[in-house]
C-alpha positions as CSV (number, residue, x, y, z in Angstrom):
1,X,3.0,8.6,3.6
2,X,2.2,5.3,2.1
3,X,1.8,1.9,3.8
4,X,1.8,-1.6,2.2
5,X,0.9,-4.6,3.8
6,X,2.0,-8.1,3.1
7,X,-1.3,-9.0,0.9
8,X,0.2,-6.0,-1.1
9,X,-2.8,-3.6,0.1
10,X,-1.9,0.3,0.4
11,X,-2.7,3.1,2.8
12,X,-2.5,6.6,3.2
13,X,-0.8,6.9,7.0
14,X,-0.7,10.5,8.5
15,X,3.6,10.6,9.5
16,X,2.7,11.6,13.4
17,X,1.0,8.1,14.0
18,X,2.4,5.0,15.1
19,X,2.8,2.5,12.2
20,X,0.2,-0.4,12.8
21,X,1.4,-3.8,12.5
22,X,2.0,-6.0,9.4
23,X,2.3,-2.6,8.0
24,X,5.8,-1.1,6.5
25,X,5.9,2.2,4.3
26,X,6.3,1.9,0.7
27,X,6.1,6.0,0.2
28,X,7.9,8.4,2.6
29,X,6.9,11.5,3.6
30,X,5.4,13.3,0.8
31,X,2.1,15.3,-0.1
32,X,-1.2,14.0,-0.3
33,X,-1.2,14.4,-3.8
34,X,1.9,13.1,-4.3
35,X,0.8,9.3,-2.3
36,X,-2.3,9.6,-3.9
37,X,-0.5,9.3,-7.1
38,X,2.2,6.8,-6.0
39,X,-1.1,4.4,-4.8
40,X,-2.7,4.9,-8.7
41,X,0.3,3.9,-9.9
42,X,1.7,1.0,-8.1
43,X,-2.1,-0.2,-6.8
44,X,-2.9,-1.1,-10.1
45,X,-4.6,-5.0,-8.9
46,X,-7.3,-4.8,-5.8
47,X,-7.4,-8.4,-5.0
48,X,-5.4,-9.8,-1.9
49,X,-2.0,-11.3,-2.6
50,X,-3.1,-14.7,-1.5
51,X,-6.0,-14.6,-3.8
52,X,-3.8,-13.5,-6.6
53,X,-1.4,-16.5,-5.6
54,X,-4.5,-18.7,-5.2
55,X,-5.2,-17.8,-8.9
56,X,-1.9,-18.5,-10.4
57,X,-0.8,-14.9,-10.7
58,X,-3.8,-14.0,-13.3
């Protein structure tokens, strides 16, 4: 599965581990492949949330 944090950074979470927290899934259970693919599509800006804020959203 998928994780997102609140800085909107992702992570590929095996399903039989404890979520860690600040961390909520974004993706359910699905094949590597298939999160993989979800994280190409929705990661589509690295930098941190508060640095995109601190930037004025550019």
């Amino acid at each position: 599965m998928v994780l997102v944090n609140s800085e909107k950074q992702y992570s590929l979470w095996p399903t039989f581990v404890d979520l860690p927290g600040g961390w909520e899934v974004a993706f359910g259970e699905a094949s590597r492949q298939d999160c993989l693919d979800y994280v190409e599509r929705t990661w589509t800006d690295m930098r941190p949330k508060s640095l995109v804020d601190a930037m004025g959203g550019n």
